[in-house]
C-alpha positions in Angstrom: 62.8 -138.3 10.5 64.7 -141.1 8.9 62.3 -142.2 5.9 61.3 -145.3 4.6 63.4 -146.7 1.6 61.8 -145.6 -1.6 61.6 -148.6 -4.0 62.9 -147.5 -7.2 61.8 -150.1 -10.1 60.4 -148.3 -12.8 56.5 -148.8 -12.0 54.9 -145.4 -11.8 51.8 -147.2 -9.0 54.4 -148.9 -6.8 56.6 -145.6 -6.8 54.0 -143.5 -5.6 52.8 -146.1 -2.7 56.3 -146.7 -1.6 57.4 -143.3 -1.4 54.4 -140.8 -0.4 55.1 -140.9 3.1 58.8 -141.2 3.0 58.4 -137.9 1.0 55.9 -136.4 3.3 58.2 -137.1 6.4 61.7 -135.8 4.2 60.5 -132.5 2.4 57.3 -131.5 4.1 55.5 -132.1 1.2 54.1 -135.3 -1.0 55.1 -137.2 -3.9 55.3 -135.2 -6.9 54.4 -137.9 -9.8 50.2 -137.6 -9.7 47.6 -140.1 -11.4 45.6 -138.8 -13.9 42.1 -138.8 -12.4 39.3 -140.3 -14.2 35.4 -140.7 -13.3 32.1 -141.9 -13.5 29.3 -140.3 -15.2 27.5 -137.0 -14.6 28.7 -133.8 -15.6 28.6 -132.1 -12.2 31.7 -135.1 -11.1 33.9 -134.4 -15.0 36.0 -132.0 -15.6 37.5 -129.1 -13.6 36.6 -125.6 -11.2 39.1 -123.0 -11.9 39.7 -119.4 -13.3 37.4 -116.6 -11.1 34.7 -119.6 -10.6 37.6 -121.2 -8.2 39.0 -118.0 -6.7 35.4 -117.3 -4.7 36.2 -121.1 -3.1 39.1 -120.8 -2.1 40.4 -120.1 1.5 42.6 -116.7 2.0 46.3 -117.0 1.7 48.0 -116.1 5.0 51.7 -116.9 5.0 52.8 -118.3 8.4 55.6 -115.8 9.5 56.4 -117.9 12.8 60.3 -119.4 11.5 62.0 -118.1 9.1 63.6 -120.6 6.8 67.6 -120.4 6.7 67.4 -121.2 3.0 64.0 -119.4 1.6 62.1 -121.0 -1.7 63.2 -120.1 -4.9 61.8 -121.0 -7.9 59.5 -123.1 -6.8 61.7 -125.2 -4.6 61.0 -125.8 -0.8 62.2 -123.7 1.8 65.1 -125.3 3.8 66.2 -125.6 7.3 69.7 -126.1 8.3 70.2 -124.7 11.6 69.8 -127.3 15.2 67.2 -128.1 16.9 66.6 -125.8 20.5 63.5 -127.3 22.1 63.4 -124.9 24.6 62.9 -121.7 22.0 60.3 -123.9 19.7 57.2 -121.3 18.7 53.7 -122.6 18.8 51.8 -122.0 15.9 48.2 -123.6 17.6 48.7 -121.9 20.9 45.0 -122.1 21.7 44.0 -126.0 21.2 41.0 -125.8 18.6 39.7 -129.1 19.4 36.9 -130.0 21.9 37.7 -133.4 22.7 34.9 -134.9 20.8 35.7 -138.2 18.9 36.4 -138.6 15.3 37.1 -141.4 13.2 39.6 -141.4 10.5 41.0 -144.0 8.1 44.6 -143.2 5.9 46.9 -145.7 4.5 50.2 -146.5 6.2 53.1 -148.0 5.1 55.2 -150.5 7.9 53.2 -151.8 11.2 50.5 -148.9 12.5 51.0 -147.9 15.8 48.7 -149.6 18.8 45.9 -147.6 20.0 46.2 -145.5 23.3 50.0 -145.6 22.6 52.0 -142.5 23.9 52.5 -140.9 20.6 48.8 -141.2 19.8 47.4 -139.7 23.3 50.0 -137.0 23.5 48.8 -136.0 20.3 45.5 -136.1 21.0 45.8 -133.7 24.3 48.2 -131.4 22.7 45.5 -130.9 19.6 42.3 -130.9 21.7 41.3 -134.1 20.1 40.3 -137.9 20.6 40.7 -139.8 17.1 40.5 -143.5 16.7 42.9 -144.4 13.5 41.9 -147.0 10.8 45.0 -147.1 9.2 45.4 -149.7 6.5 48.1 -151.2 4.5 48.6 -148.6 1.7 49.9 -151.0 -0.6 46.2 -152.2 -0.9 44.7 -148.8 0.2 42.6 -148.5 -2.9 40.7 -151.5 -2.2 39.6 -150.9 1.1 39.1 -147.3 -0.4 36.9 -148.5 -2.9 34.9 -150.8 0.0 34.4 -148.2 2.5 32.8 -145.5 -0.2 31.1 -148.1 -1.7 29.0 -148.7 2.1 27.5 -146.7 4.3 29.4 -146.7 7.0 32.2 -144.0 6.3 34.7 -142.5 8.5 34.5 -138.6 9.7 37.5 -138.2 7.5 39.4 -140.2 5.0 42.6 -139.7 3.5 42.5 -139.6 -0.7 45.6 -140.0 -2.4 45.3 -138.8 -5.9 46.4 -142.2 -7.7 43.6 -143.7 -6.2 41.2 -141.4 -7.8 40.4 -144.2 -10.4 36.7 -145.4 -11.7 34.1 -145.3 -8.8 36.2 -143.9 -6.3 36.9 -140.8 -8.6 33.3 -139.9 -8.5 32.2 -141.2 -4.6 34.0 -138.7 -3.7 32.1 -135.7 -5.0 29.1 -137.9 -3.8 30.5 -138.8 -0.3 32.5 -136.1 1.1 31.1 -132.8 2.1 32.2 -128.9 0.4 34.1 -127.4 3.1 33.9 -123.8 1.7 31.2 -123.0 5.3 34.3 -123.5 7.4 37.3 -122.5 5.0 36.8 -120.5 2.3 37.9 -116.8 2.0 38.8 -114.8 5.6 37.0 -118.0 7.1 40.0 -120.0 7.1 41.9 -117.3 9.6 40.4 -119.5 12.5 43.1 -122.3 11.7 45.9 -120.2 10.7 48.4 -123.3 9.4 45.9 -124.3 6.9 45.4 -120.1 6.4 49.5 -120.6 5.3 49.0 -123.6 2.4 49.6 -122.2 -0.8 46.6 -120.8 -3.0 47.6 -123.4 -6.0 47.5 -126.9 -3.6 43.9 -125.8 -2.4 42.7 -125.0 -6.1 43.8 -128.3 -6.7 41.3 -129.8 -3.4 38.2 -128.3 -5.4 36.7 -131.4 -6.3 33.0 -131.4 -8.2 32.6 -128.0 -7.9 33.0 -127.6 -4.0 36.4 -127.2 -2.1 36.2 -130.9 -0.7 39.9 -131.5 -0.2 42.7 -130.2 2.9 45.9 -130.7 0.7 49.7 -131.7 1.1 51.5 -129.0 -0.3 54.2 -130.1 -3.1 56.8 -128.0 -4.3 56.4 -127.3 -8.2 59.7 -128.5 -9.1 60.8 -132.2 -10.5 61.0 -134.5 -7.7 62.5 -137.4 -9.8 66.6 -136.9 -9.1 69.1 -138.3 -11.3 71.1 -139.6 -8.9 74.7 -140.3 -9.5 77.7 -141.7 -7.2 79.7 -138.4 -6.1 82.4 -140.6 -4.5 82.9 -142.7 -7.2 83.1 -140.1 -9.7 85.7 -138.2 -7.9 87.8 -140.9 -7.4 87.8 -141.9 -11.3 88.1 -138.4 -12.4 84.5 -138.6 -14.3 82.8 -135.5 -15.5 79.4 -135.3 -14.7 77.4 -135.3 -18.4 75.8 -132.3 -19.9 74.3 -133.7 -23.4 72.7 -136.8 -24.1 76.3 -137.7 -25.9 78.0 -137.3 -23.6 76.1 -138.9 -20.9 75.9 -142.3 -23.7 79.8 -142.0 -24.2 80.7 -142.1 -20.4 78.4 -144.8 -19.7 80.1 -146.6 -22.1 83.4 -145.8 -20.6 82.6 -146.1 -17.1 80.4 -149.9 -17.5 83.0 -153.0 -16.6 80.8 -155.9 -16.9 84.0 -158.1 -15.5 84.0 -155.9 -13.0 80.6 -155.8 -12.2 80.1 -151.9 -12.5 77.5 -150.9 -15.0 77.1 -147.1 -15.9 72.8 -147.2 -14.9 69.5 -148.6 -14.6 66.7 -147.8 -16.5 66.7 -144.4 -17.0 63.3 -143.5 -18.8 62.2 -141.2 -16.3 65.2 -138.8 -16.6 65.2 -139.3 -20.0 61.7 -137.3 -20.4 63.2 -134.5 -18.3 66.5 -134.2 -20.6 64.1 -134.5 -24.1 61.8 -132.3 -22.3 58.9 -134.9 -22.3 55.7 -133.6 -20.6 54.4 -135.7 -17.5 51.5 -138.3 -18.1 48.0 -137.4 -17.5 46.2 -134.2 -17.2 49.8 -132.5 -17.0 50.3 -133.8 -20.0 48.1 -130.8 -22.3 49.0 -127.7 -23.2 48.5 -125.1 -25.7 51.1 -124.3 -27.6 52.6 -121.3 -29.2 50.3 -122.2 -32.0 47.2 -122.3 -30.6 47.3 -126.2 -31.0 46.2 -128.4 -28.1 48.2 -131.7 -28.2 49.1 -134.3 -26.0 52.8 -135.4 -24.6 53.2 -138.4 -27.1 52.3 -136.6 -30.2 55.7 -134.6 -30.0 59.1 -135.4 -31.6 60.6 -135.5 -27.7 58.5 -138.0 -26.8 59.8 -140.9 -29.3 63.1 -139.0 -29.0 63.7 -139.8 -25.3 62.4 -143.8 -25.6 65.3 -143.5 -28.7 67.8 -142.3 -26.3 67.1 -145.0 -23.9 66.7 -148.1 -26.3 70.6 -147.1 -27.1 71.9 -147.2 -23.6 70.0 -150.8 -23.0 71.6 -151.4 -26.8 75.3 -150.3 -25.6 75.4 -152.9 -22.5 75.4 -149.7 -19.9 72.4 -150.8 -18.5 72.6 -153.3 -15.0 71.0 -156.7 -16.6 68.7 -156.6 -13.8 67.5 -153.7 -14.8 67.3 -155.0 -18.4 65.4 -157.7 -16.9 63.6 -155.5 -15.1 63.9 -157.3 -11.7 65.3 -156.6 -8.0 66.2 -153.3 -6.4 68.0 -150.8 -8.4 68.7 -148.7 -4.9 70.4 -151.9 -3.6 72.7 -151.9 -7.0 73.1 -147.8 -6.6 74.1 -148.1 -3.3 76.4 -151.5 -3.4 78.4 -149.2 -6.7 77.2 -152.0 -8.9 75.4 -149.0 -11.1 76.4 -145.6 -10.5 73.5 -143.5 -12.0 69.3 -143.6 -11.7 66.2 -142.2 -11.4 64.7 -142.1 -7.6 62.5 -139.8 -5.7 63.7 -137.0 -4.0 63.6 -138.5 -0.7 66.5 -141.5 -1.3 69.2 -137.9 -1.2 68.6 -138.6 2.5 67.5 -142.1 2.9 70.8 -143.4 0.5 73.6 -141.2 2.9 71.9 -142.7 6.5 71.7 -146.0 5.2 75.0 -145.8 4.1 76.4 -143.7 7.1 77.8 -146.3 9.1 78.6 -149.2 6.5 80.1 -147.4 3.6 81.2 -143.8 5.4 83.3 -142.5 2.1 79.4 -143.2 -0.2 78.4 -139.9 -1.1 74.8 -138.9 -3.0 74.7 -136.1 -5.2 71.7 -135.2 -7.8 72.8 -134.5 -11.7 71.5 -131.2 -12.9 68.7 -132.3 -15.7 70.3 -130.7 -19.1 68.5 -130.2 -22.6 69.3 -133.5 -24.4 71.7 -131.2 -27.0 73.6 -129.8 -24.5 71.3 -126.6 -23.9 69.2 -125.8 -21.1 66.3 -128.4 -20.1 62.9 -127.6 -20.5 61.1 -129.0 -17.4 57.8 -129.4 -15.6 56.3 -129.4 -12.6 53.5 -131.9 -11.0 50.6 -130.8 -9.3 50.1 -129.4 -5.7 48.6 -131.2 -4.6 48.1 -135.1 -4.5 47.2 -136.5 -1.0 44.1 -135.0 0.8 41.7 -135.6 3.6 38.3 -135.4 3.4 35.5 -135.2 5.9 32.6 -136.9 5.2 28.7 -135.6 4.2 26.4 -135.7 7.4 29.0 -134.9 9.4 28.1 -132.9 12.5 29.6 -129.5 13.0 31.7 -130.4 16.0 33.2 -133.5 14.3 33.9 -130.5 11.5 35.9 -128.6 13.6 37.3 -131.5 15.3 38.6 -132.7 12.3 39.8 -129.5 11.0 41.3 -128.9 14.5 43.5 -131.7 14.1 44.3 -130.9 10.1 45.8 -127.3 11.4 47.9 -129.5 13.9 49.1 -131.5 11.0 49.8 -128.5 8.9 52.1 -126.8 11.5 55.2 -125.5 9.8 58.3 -126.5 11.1 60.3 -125.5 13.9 57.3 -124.8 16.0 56.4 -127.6 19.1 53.9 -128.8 16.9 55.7 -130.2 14.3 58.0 -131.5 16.5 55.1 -133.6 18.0 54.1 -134.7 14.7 57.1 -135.8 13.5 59.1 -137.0 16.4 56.8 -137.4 19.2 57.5 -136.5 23.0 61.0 -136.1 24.1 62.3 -138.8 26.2 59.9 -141.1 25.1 60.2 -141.4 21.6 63.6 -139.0 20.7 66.4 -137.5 22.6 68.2 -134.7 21.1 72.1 -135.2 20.2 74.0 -132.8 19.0 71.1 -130.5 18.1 69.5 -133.1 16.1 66.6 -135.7 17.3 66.9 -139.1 17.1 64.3 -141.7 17.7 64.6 -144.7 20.1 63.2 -147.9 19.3 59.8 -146.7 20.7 59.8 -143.6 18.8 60.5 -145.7 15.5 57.4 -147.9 16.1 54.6 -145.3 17.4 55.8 -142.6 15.4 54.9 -144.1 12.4 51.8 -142.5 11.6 49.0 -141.1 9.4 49.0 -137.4 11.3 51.7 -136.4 8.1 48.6 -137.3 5.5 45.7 -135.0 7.0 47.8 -131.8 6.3 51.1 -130.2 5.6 53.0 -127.1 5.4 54.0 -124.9 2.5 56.8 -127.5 1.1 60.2 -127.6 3.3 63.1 -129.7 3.5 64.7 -130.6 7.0 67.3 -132.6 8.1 68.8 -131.5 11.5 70.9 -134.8 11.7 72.7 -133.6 8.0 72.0 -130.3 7.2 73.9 -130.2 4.6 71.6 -132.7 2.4 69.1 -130.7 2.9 71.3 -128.0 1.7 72.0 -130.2 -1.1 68.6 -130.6 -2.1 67.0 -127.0 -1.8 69.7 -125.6 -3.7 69.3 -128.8 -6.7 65.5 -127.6 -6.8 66.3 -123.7 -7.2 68.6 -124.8 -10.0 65.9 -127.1 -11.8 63.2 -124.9 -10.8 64.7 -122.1 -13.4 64.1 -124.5 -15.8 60.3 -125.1 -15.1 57.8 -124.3 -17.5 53.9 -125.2 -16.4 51.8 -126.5 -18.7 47.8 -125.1 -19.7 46.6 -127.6 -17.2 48.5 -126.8 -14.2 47.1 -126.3 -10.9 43.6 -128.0 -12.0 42.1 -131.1 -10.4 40.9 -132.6 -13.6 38.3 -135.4 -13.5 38.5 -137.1 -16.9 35.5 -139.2 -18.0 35.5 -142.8 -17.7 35.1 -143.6 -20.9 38.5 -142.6 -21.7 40.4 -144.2 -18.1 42.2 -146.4 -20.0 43.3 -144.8 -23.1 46.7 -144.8 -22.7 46.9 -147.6 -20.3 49.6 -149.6 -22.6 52.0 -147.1 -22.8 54.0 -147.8 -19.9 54.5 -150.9 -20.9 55.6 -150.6 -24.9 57.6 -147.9 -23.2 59.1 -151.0 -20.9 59.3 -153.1 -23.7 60.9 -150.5 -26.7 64.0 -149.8 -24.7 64.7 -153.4 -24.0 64.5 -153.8 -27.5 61.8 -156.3 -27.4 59.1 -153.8 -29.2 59.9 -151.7 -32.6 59.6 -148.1 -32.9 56.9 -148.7 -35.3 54.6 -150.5 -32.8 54.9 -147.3 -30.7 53.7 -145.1 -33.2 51.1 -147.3 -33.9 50.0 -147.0 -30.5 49.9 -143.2 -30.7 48.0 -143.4 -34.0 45.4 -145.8 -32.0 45.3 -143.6 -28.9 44.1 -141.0 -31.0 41.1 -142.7 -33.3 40.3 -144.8 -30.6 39.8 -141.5 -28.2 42.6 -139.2 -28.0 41.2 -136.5 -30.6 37.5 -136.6 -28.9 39.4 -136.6 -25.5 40.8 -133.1 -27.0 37.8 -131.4 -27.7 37.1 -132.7 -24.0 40.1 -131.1 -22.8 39.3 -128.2 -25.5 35.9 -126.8 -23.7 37.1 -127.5 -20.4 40.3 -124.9 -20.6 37.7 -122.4 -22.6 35.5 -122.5 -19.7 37.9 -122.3 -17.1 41.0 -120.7 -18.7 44.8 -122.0 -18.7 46.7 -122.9 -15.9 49.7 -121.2 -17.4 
């Protein structure tokens, strides 16, 4: 599937919209960047289930053994697919239809113009899976909002689709309040009726336990970085550049390679790279861990974290920075892909997106991802997101057949791929929305409209990467996670749904911005590290005895 274009200004809400179902369609998976969750009051609805009191919710792991992946997952990457597609040897992975026909009702966000109801995609879905859904889809750029309505009534859909940065003030805690514990139809051998979901990793359904209860069908992630450093491969070659291993040596060939008379600039903004070089933890929850001292700390209380900003500030300082990006305005992909810059941060997904939106205009423009590299020249110390971060859940009061029905359809959705039903999910029916060329599919104009669709948010395999149209990107980006993935070091909170308490939601609101602000060199070092020193009086120690009891109760996640 070709997927949307991922916008890539620096704004961590606006990434994650734009790009959850273009990375949902690319890699199997979901955005790897996860909001920090936060909540309203009541005990039962703070905190975290993990450790043995999560292991007796969880479903049984039962790895789906249908295809076998031409490149399998290594350290933590996705597994990868290379070979053509053969519609006539597809498997089937739901070969008796769970559903019973009955209707269900279920609202997800969508990106682009939502399919019509009783289109082709949407009935030949529907008879394939044994079900009969009506679809509120709404914009997702305003997704919270209607969110936020709809829990807020009484009127809610059989299931709804959560995305974690959502999970802010009342929402966090309507949904302990408003969605059932699915643990009666999926927890331990139970699960074996709906074998895809059986094959979702153990760590993405820890991560659905949500007050308590297992609440949550997740979207696998892979628990490697998804933020690439992307870098022009075509333009390198041709001007005999090196690819940087150090932070120096990334600042002296940025200074080399910018030609403001020429228009060429070395990058964008590259504070999201940055934390991976400095080996910067990731924001919210993620962001804890215990070190080798015993000490619980925080990402910005360690010497990496002003280290990184540092680094930054001197690129924006050294002119090697777009202006637009300085001024923080327009499209940094459109600049990447017109040579303007020839390095930045982007989301996974753009490896593909850049090289078919290129394919036919610019046919020498060539993609590649930098290996992330320890900031002195020695190996990086990286870490994963969560997985988990988009789930559906099925309402309280829901009858036992609208259960099923649901669930029915969530297996459908989780199909793995090369099997007839992820074909159906992600291309539709052959002839009407795709013919097959060459061994790859390619959409018509019908299949681009209908096949625009929420079925990718109720479920999803164990993470893959698939491109039969260039199989050698997907290639490309299997064998970049393996390589990053040895590299990946989980922190104490990994793999735990943590629901902070409202009182502290917007701690560390501000720092996004100063960080914004520092590297233009419109902020002073000194009003960052006032900031830290305010985070922490102002909550930040009381938020670690919080986080304290909460990982001596439930244990470490690494």
């Amino acid at each position: 599937m070709t997927p949307n274009a991922a916008s890539s200004g620096l704004s961590r809400r606006s990434f994650l919209a734009s790009t959850a179902v273009a990375t949902a369609a690319v890699a199997g998976g979901m955005p790897l960047l996860t909001a920090c969750s936060d909540s309203g009051s009541g005990g039962s609805r703070e905190g975290a289930t993990s450790g043995k009191a999560a292991d007796k919710l969880l479903p049984t792991y039962v790895a789906s053994t249908i295809v076998k992946p031409d490149i399998p997952s290594k350290n933590g990457s996705s597994a990868g697919y290379t070979g053509k597609v053969d519609l006539a040897t597809l498997a089937s992975s739901v070969p008796t239809r769970l559903g019973t026909g009955a209707p269900i009702e279920i609202m997800a966000p969508l990106w682009g113009t939502p399919p019509k109801p009783g289109c082709a995609y949407y009935t030949t879905l529907d008879a394939a899976a044994g079900t009969r859904i009506t679809w509120q889809n709404q914009d997702g750029n305003t997704y919270g909002e209607k969110l936020g309505a709809v829990l807020a009534s009484s009127s809610i859909p059989d299931m709804v689709v959560v995305p974690s940065w959502e999970l802010v003030g009342k929402i966090s805690s309507a949904v302990t309040a408003k969605f059932m514990d699915l643990g009666p139809y999926l927890a331990g051998d139970k699960v074996r009726k709906y074998p895809n979901l059986a094959a979702i990793p153990t760590d993405s359904w820890r991560m659905s336990i949500f007050g308590g209860a297992l609440r949550g069908i997740p979207m696998p992630a892979a628990a490697v970085p998804n933020i690439v450093p992307f870098y022009r491969k075509d333009i390198f070659d041709k001007k005999g550049y090196t690819v940087p291993r150090s932070a120096d040596e990334f600042l002296a060939w940025a200074k080399e390679a910018t030609s403001a008379k020429a228009k060429v600039w070395a990058c964008g903004d590259m504070r999201w790279s940055a934390a991976g070089f400095f080996g910067v933890r990731p924001a919210g929850s993620l962001g804890w861990n215990i070190g080798d001292d015993g000490k619980l700390t925080y990402r910005i209380e360690h010497p990496e974290y002003l280290e990184h900003l540092e680094w930054v500030r001197k690129l924006f300082a050294a002119g090697v920075v777009h202006p637009d990006d300085k001024a923080n305005t327009g499209d940094p992909g459109q600049r990447f892909s017109s040579g303007q810059i020839l390095v930045y941060n982007n989301d996974m997904s753009s490896w593909y997106g850049k090289t078919t939106e290129q394919a036919h205009s610019n046919p020498d423009f060539e993609i590649h991802g930098m290996d992330y590299f320890g900031a002195d020249g020695g190996s990086p110390t990286l870490y994963p997101s969560q997985p988990a971060g988009i789930w559906s859940m099925i309402r309280k009061g829901a009858s036992k057949e609208t259960v099923e029905n649901a669930l029915a359809a969530a297996d459908f959705a989780a199909a793995p791929y090369g099997t007839r039903e992820r074909m159906f999910v992600d291309y539709g029916v052959e002839g009407t929305h795709y013919t097959v060329r060459n061994g790859a599919p390619v959409k018509n104009d019908r299949g681009v409209q209908e096949v625009n669709n929420a079925w990718v948010l109720l479920a999803a395999p164990a993470p893959y990467t698939a491109h039969p149209d260039l199989p050698h990107i997907a290639r490309l980006q299997v064998e970049w996670q393996q390589r990053q993935g040895a590299f990946v070091k989980k922190t104490s909170t990994y793999g735990m749904n943590i629901v902070e308490p409202t009182r502290y939601a917007t701690l560390s609101s501000q720092f996004e911005q100063l960080e914004i602000d520092f590297v233009r060199g419109n902020k002073k070092l000194s009003d960052i590290q006032q900031a830290i020193s305010t985070w922490k009086t102002s909550g930040g120690d009381r938020l670690r005895d919080w986080y304290k009891e909460l990982l001596d109760k439930n244990g470490s996640g690494n």
